[in-house]
mmCIF file of the N, C-alpha and C atoms, coordinates in Angstrom:
data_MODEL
# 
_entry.id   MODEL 
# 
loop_
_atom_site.group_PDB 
_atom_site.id 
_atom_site.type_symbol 
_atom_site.label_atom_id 
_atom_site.label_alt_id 
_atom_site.label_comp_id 
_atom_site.label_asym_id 
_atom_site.label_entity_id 
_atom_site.label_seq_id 
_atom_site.pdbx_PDB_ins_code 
_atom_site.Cartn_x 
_atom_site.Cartn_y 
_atom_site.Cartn_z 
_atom_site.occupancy 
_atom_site.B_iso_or_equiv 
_atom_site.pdbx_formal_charge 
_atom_site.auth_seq_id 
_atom_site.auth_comp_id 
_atom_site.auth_asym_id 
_atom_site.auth_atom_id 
_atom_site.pdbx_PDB_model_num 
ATOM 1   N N  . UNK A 1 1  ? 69.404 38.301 12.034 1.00 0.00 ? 1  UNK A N  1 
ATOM 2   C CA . UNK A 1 1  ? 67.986 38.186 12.259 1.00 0.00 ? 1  UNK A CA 1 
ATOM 3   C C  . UNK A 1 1  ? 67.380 37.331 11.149 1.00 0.00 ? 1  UNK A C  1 
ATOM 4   N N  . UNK A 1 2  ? 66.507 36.398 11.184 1.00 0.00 ? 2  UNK A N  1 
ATOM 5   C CA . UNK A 1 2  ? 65.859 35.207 10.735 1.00 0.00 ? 2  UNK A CA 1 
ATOM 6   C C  . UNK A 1 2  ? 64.443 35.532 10.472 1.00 0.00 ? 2  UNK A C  1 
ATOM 7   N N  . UNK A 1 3  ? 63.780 35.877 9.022  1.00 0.00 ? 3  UNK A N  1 
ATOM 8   C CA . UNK A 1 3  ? 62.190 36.061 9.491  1.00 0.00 ? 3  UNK A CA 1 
ATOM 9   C C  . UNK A 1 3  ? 61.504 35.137 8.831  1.00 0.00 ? 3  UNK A C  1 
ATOM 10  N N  . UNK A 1 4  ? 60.391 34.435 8.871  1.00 0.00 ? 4  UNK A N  1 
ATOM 11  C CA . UNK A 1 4  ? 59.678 33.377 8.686  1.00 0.00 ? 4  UNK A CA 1 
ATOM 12  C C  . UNK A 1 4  ? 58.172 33.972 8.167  1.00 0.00 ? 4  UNK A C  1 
ATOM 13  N N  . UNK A 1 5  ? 57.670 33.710 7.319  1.00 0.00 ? 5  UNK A N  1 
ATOM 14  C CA . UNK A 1 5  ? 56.356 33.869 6.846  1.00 0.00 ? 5  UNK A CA 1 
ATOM 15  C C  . UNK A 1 5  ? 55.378 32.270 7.219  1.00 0.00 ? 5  UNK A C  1 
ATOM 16  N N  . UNK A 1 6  ? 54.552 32.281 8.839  1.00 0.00 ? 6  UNK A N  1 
ATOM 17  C CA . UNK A 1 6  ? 53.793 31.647 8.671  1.00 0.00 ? 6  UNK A CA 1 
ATOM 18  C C  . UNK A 1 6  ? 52.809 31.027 7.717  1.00 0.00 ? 6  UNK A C  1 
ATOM 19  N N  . UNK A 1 7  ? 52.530 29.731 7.802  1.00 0.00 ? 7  UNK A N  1 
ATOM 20  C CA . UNK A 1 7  ? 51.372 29.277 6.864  1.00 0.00 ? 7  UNK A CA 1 
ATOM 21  C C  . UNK A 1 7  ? 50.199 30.113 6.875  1.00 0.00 ? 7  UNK A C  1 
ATOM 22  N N  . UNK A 1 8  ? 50.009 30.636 8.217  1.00 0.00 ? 8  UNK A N  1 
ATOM 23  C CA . UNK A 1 8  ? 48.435 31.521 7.760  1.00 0.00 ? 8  UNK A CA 1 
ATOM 24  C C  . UNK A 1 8  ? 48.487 32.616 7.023  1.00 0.00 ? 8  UNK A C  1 
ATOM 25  N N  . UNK A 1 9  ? 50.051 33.434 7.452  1.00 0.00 ? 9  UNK A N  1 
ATOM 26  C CA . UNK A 1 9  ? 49.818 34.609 6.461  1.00 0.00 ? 9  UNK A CA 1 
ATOM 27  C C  . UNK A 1 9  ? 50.030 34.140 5.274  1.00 0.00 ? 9  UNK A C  1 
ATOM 28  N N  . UNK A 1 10 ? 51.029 33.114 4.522  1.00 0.00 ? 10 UNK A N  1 
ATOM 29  C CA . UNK A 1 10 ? 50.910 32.543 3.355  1.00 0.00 ? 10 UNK A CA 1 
ATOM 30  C C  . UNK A 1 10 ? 50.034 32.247 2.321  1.00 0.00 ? 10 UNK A C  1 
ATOM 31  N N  . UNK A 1 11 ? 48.759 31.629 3.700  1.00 0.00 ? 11 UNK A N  1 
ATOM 32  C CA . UNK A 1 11 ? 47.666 31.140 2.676  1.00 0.00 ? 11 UNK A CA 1 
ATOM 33  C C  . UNK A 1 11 ? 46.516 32.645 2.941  1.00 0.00 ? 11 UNK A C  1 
ATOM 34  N N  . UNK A 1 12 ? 46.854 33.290 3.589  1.00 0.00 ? 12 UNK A N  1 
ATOM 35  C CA . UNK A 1 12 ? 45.753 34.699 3.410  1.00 0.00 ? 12 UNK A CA 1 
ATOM 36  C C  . UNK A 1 12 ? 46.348 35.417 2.197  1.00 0.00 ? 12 UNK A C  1 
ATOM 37  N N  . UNK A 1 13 ? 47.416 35.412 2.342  1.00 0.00 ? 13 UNK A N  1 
ATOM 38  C CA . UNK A 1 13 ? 48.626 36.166 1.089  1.00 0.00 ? 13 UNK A CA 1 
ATOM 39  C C  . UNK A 1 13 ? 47.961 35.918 -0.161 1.00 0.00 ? 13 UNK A C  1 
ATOM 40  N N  . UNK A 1 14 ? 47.711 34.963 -0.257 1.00 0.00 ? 14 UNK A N  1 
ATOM 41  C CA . UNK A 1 14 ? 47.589 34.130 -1.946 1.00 0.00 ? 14 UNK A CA 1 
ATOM 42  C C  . UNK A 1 14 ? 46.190 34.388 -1.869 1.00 0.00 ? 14 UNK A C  1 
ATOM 43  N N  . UNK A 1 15 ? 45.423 34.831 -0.897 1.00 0.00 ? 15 UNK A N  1 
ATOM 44  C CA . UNK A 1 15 ? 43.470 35.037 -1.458 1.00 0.00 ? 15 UNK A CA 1 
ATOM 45  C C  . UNK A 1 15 ? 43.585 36.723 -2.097 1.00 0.00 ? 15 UNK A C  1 
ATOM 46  N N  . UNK A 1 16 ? 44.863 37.421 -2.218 1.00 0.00 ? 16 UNK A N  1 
ATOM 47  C CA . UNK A 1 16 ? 44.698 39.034 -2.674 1.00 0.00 ? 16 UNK A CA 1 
ATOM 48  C C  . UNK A 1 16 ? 45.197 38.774 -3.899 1.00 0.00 ? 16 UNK A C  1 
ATOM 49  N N  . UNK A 1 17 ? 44.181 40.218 -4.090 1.00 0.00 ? 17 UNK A N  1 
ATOM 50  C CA . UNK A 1 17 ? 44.772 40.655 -5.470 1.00 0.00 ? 17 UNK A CA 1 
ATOM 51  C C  . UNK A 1 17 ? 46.430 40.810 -5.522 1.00 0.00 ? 17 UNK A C  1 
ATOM 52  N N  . UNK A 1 18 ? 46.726 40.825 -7.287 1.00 0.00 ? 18 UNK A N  1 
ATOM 53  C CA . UNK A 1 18 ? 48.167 40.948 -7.422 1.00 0.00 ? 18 UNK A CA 1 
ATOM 54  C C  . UNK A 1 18 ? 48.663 42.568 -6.474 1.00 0.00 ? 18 UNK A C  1 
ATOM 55  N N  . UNK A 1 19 ? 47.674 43.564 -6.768 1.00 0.00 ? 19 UNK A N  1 
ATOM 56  C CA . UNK A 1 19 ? 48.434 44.709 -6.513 1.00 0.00 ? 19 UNK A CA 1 
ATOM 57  C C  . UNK A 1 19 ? 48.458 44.797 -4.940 1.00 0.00 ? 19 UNK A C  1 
ATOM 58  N N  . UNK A 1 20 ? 47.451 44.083 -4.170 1.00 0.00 ? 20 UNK A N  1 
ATOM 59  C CA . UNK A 1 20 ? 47.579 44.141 -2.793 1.00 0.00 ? 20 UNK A CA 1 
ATOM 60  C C  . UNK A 1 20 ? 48.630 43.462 -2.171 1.00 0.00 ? 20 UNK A C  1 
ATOM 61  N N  . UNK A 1 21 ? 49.391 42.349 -2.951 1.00 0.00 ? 21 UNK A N  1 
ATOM 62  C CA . UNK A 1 21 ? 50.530 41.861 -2.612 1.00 0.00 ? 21 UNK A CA 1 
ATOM 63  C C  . UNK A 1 21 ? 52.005 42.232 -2.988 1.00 0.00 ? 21 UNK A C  1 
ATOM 64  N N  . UNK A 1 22 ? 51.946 42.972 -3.561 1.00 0.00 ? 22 UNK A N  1 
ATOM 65  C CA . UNK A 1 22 ? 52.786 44.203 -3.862 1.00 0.00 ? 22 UNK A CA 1 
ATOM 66  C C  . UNK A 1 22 ? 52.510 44.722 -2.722 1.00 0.00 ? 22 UNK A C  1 
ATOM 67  N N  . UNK A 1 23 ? 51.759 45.101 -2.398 1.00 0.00 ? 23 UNK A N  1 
ATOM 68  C CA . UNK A 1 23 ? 51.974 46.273 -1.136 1.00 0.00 ? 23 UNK A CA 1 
ATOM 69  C C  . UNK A 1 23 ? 52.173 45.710 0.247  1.00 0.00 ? 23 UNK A C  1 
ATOM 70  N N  . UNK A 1 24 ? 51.994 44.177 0.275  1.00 0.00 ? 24 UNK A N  1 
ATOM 71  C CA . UNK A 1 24 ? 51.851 43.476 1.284  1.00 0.00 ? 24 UNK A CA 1 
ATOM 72  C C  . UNK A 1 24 ? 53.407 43.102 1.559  1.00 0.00 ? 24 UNK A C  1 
ATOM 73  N N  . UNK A 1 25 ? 53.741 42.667 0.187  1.00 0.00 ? 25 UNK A N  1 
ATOM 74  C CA . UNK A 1 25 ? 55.428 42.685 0.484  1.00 0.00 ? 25 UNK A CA 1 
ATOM 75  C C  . UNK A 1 25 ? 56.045 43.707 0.611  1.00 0.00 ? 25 UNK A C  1 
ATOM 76  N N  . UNK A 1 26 ? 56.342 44.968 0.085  1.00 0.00 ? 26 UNK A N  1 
ATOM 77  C CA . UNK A 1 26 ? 56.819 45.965 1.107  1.00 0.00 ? 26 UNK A CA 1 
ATOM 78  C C  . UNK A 1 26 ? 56.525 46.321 1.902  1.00 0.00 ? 26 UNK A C  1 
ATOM 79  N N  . UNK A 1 27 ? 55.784 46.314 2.562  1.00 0.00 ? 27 UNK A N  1 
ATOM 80  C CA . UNK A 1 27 ? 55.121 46.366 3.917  1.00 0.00 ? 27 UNK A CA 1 
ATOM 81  C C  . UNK A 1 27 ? 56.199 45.397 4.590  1.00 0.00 ? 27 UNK A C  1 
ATOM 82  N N  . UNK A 1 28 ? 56.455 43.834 4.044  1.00 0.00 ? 28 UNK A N  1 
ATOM 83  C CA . UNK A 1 28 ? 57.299 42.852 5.066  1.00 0.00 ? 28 UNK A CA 1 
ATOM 84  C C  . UNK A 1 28 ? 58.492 43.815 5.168  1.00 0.00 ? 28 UNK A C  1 
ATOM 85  N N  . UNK A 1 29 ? 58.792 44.089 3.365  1.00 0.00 ? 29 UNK A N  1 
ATOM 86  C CA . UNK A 1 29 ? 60.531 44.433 3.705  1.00 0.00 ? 29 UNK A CA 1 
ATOM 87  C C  . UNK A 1 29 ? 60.516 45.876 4.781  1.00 0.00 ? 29 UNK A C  1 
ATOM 88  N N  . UNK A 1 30 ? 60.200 46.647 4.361  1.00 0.00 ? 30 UNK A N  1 
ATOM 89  C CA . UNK A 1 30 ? 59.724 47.807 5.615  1.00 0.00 ? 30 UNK A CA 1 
ATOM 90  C C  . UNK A 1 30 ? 59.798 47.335 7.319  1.00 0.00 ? 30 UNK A C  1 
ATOM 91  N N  . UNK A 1 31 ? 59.556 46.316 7.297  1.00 0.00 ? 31 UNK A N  1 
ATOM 92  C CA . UNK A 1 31 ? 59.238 45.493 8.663  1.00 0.00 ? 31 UNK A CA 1 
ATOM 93  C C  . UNK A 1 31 ? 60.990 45.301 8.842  1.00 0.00 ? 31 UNK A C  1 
ATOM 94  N N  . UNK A 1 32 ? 61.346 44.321 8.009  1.00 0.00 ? 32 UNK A N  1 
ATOM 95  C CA . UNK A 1 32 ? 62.820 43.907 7.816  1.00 0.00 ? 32 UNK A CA 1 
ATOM 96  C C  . UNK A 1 32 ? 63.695 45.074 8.140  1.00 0.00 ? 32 UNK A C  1 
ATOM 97  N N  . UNK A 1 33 ? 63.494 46.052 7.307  1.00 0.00 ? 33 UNK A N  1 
ATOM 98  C CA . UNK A 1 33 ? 64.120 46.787 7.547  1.00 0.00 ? 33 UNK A CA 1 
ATOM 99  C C  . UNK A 1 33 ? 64.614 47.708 8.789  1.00 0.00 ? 33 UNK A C  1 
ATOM 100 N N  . UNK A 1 34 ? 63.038 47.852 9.277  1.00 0.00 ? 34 UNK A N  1 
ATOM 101 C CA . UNK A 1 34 ? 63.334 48.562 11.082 1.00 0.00 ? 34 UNK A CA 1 
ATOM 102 C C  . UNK A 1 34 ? 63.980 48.042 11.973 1.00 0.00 ? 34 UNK A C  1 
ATOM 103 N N  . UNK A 1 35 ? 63.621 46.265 11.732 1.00 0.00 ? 35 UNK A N  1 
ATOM 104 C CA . UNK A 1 35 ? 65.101 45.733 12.757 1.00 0.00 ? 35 UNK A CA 1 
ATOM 105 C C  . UNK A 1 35 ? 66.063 45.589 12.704 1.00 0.00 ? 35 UNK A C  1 
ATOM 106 N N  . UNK A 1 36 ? 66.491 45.989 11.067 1.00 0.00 ? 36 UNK A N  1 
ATOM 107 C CA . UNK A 1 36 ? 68.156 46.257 10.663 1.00 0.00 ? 36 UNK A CA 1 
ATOM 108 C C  . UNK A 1 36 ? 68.220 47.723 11.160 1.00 0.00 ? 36 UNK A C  1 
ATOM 109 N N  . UNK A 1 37 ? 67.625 49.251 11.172 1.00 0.00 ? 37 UNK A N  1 
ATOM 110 C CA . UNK A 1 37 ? 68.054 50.095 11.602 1.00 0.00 ? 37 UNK A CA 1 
ATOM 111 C C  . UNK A 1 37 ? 67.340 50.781 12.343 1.00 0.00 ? 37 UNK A C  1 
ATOM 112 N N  . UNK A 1 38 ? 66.685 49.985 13.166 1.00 0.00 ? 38 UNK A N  1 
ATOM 113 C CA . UNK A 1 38 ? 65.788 50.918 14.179 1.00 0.00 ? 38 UNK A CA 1 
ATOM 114 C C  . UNK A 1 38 ? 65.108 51.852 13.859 1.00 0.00 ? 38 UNK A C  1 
ATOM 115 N N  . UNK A 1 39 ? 64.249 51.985 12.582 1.00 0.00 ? 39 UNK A N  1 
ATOM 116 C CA . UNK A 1 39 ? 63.661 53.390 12.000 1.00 0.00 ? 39 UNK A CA 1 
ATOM 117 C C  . UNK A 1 39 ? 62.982 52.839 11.369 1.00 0.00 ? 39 UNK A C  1 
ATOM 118 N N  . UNK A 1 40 ? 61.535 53.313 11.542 1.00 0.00 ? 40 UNK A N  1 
ATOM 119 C CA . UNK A 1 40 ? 60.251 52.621 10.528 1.00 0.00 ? 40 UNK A CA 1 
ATOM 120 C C  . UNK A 1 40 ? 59.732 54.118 9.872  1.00 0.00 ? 40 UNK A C  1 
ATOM 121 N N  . UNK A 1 41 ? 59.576 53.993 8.443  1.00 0.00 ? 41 UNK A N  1 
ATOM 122 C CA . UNK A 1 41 ? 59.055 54.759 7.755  1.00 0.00 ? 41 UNK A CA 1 
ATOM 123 C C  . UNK A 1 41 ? 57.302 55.254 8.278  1.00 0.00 ? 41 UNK A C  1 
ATOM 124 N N  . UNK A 1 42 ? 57.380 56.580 8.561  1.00 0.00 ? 42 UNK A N  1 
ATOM 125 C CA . UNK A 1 42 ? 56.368 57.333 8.947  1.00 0.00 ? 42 UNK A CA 1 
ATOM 126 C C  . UNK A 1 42 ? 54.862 56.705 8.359  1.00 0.00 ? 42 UNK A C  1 
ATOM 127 N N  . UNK A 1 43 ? 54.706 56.198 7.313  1.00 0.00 ? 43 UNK A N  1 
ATOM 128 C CA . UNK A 1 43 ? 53.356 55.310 7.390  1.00 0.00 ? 43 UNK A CA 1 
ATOM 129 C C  . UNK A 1 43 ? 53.014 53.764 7.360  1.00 0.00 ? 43 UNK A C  1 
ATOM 130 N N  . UNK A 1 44 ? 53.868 53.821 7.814  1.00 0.00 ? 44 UNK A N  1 
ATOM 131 C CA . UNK A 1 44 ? 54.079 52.114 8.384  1.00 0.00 ? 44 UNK A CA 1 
ATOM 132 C C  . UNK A 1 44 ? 53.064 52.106 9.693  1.00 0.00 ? 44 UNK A C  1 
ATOM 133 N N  . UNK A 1 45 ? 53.610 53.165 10.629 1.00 0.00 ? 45 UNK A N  1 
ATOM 134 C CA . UNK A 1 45 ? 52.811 52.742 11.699 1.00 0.00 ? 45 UNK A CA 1 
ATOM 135 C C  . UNK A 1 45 ? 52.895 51.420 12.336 1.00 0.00 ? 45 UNK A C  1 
ATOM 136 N N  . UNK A 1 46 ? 54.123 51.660 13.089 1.00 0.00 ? 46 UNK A N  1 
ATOM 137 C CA . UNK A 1 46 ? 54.450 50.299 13.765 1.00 0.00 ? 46 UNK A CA 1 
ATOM 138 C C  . UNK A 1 46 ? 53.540 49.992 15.624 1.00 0.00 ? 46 UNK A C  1 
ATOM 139 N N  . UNK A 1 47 ? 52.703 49.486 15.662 1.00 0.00 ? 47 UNK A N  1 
ATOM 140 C CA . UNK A 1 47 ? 51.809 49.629 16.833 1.00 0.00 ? 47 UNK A CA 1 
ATOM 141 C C  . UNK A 1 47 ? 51.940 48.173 17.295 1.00 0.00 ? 47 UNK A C  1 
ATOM 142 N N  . UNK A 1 48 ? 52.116 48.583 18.685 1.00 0.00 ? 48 UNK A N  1 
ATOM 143 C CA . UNK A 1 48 ? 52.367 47.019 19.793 1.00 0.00 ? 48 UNK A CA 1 
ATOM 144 C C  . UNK A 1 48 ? 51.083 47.089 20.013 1.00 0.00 ? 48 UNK A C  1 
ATOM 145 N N  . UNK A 1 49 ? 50.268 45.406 19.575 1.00 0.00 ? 49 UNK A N  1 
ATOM 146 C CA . UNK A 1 49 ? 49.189 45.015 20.408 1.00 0.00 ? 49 UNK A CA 1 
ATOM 147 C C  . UNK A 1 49 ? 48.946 43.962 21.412 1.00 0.00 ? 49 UNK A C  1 
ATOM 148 N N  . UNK A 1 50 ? 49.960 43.707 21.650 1.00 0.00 ? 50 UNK A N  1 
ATOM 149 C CA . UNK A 1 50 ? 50.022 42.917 23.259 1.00 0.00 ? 50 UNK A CA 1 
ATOM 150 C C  . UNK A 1 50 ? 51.248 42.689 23.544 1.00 0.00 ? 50 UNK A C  1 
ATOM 151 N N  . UNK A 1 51 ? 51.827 42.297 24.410 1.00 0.00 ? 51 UNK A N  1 
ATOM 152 C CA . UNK A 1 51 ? 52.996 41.851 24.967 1.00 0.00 ? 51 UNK A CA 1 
ATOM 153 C C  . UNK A 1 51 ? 54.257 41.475 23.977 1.00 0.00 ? 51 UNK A C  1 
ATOM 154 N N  . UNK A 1 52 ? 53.651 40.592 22.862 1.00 0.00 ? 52 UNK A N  1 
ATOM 155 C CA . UNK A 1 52 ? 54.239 40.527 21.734 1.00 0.00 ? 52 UNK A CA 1 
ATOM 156 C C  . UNK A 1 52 ? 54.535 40.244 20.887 1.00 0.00 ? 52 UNK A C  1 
ATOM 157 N N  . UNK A 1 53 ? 52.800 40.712 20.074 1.00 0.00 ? 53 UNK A N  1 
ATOM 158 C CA . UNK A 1 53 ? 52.269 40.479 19.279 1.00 0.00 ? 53 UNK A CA 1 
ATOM 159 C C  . UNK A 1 53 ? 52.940 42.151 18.746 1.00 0.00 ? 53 UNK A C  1 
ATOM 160 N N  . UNK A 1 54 ? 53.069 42.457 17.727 1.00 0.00 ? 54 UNK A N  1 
ATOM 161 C CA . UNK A 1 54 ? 52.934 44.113 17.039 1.00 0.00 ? 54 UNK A CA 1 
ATOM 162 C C  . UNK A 1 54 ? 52.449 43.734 15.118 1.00 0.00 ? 54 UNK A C  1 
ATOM 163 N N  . UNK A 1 55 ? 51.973 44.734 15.170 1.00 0.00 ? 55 UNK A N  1 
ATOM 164 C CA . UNK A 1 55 ? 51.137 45.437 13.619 1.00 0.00 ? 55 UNK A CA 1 
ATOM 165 C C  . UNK A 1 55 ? 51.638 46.272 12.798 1.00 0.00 ? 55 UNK A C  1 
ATOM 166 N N  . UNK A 1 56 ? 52.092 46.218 11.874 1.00 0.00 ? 56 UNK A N  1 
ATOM 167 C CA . UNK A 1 56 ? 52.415 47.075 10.563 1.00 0.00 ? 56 UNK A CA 1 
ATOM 168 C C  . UNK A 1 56 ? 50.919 47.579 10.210 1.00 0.00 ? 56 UNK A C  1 
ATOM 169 N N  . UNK A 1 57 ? 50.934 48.835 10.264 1.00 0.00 ? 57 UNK A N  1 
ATOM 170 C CA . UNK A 1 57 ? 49.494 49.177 9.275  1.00 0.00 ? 57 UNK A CA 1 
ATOM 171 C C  . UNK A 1 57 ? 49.810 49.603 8.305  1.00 0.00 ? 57 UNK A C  1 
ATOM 172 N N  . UNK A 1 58 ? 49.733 49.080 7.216  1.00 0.00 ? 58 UNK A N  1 
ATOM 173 C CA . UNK A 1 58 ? 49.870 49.522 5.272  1.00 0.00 ? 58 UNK A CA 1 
ATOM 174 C C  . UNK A 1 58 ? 48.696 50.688 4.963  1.00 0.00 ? 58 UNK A C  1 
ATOM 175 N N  . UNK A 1 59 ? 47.877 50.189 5.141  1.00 0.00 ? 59 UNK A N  1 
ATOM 176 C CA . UNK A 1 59 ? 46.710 51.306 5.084  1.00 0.00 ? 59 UNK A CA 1 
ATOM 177 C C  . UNK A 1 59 ? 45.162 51.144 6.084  1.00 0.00 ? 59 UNK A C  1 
ATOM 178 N N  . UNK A 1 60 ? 44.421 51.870 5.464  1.00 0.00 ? 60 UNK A N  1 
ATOM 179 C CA . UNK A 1 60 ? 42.858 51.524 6.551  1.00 0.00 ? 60 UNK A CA 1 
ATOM 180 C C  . UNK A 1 60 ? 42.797 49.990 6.661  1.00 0.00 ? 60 UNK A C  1 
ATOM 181 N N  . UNK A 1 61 ? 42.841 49.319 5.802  1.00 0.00 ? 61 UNK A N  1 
ATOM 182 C CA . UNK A 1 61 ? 42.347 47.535 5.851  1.00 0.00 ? 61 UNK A CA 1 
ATOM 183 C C  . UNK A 1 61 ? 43.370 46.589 5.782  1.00 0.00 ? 61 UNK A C  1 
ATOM 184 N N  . UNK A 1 62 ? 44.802 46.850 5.379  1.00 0.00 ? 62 UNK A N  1 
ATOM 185 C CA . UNK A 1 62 ? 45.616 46.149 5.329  1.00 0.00 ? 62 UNK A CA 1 
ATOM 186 C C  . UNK A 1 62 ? 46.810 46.147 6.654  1.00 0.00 ? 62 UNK A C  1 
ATOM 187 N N  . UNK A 1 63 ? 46.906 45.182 7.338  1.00 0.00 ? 63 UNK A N  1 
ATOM 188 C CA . UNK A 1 63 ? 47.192 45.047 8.364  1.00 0.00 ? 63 UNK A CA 1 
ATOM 189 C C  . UNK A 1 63 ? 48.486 44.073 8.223  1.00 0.00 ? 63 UNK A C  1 
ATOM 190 N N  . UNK A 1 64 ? 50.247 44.207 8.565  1.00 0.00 ? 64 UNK A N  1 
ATOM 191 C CA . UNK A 1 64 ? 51.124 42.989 8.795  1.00 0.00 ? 64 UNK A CA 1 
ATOM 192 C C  . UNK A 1 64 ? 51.360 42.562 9.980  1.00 0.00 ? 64 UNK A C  1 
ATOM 193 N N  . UNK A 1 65 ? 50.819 41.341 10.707 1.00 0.00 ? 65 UNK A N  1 
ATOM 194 C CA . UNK A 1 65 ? 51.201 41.271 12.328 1.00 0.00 ? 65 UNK A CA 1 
ATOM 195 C C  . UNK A 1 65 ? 52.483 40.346 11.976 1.00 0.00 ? 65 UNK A C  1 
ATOM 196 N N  . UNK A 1 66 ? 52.973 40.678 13.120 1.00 0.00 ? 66 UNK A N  1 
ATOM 197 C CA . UNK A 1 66 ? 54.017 39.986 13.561 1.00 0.00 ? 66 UNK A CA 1 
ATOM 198 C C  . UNK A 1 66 ? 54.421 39.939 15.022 1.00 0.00 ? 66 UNK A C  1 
ATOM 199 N N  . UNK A 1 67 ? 55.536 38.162 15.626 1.00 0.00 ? 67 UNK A N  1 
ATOM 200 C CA . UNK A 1 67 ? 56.169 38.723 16.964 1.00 0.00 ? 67 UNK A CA 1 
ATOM 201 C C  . UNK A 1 67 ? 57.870 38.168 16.947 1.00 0.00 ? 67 UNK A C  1 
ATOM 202 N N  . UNK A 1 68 ? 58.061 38.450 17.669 1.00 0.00 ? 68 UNK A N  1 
ATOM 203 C CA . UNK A 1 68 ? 59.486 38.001 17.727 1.00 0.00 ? 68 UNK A CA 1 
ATOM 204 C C  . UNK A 1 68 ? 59.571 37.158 18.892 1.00 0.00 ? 68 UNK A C  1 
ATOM 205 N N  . UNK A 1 69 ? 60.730 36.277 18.549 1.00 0.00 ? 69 UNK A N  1 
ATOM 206 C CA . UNK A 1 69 ? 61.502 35.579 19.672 1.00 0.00 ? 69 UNK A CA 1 
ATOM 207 C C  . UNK A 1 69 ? 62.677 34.967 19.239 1.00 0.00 ? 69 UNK A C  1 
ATOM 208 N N  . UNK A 1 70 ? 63.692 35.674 19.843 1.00 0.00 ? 70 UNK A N  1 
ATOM 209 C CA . UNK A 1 70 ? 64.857 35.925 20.163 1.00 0.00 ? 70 UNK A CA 1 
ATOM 210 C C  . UNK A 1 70 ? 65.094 36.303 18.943 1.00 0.00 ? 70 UNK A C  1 
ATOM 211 N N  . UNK A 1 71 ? 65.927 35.692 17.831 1.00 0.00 ? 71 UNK A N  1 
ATOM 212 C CA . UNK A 1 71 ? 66.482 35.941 16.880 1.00 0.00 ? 71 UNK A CA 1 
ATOM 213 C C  . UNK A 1 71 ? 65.524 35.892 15.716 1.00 0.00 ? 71 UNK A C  1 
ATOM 214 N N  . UNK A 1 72 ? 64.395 35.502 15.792 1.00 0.00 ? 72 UNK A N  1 
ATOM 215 C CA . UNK A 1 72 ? 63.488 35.019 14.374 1.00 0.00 ? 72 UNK A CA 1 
ATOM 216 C C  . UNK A 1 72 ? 62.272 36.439 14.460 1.00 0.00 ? 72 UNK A C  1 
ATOM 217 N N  . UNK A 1 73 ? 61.911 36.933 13.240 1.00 0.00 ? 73 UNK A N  1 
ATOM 218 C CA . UNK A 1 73 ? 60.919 37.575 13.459 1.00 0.00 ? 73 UNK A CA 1 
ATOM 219 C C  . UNK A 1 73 ? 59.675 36.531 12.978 1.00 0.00 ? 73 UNK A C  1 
ATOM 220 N N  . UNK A 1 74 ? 58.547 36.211 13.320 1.00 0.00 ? 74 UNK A N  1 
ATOM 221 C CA . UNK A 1 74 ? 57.243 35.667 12.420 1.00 0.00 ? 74 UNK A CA 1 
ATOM 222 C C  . UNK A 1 74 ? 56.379 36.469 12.270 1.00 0.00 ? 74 UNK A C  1 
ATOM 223 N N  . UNK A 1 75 ? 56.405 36.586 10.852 1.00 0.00 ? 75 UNK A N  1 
ATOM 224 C CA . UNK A 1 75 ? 55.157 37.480 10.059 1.00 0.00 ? 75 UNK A CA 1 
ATOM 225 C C  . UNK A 1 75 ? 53.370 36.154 10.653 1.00 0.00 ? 75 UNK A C  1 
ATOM 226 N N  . UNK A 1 76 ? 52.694 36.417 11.004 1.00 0.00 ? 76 UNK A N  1 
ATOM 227 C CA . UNK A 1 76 ? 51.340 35.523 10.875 1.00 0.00 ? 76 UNK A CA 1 
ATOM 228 C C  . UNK A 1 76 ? 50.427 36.620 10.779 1.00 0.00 ? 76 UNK A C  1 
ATOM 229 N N  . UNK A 1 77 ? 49.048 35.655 10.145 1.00 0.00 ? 77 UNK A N  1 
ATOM 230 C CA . UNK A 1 77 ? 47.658 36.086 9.681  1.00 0.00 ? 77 UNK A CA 1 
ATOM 231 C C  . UNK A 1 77 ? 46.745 35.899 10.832 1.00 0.00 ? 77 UNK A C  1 
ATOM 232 N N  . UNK A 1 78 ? 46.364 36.973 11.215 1.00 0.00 ? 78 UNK A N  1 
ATOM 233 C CA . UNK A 1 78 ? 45.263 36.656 12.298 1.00 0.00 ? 78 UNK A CA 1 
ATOM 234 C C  . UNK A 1 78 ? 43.519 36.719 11.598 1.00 0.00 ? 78 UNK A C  1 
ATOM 235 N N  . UNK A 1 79 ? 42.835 35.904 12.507 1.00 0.00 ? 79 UNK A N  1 
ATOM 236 C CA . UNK A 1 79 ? 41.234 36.022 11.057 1.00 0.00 ? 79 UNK A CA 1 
ATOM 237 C C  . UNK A 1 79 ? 40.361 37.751 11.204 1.00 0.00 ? 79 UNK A C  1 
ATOM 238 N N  . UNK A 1 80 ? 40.808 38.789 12.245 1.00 0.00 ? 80 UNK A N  1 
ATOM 239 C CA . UNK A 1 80 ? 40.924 39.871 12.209 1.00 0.00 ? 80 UNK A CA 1 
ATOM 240 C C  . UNK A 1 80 ? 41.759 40.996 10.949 1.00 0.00 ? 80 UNK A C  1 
ATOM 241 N N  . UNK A 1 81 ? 42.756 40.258 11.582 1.00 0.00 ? 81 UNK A N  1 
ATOM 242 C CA . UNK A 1 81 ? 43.907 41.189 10.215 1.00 0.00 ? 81 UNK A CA 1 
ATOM 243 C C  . UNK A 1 81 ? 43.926 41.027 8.793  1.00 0.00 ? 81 UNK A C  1 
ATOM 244 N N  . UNK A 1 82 ? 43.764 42.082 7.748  1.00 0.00 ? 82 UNK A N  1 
ATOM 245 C CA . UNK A 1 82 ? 43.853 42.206 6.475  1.00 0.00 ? 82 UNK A CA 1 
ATOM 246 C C  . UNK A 1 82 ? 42.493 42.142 6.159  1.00 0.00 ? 82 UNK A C  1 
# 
């Protein structure tokens, strides 16, 4: 499996604080991790919002979308999310 960090989440990435990106990157690896073993840690909160689009929720305001196709996961920034 192949995952890619879009330019939008990239350049939303870099407008947070240091400690919110700390949490923003485990949040990815957390992500990484469920499609290596099929098991997402209980506050992750892995939620499908369309066909296939799905959301990591980190907490109340911090949001990781992502979708897949075929082999690649892409992390992107929507102007909703985070």
């Amino acid at each position: 499996m192949k995952y890619l960090l879009l330019r939008s989440f990239i350049k939303k990435f870099y407008s947070y604080k240091t400690e919110d990106q700390r949490i923003i990157i485990d949040a990815v690896e957390k992500i990484k991790n469920y499609f290596e073993t099929n098991t997402a840690p209980y506050g992750l909160r892995i939620k499908r919002l369309s066909k296939k689009i799905f959301e990591g929720r980190i907490n109340i305001h911090l949001r990781v979308m992502y979708f897949r196709e075929k082999d690649v996961v892409k992390f992107f920034c929507h102007r909703k999310s985070w």
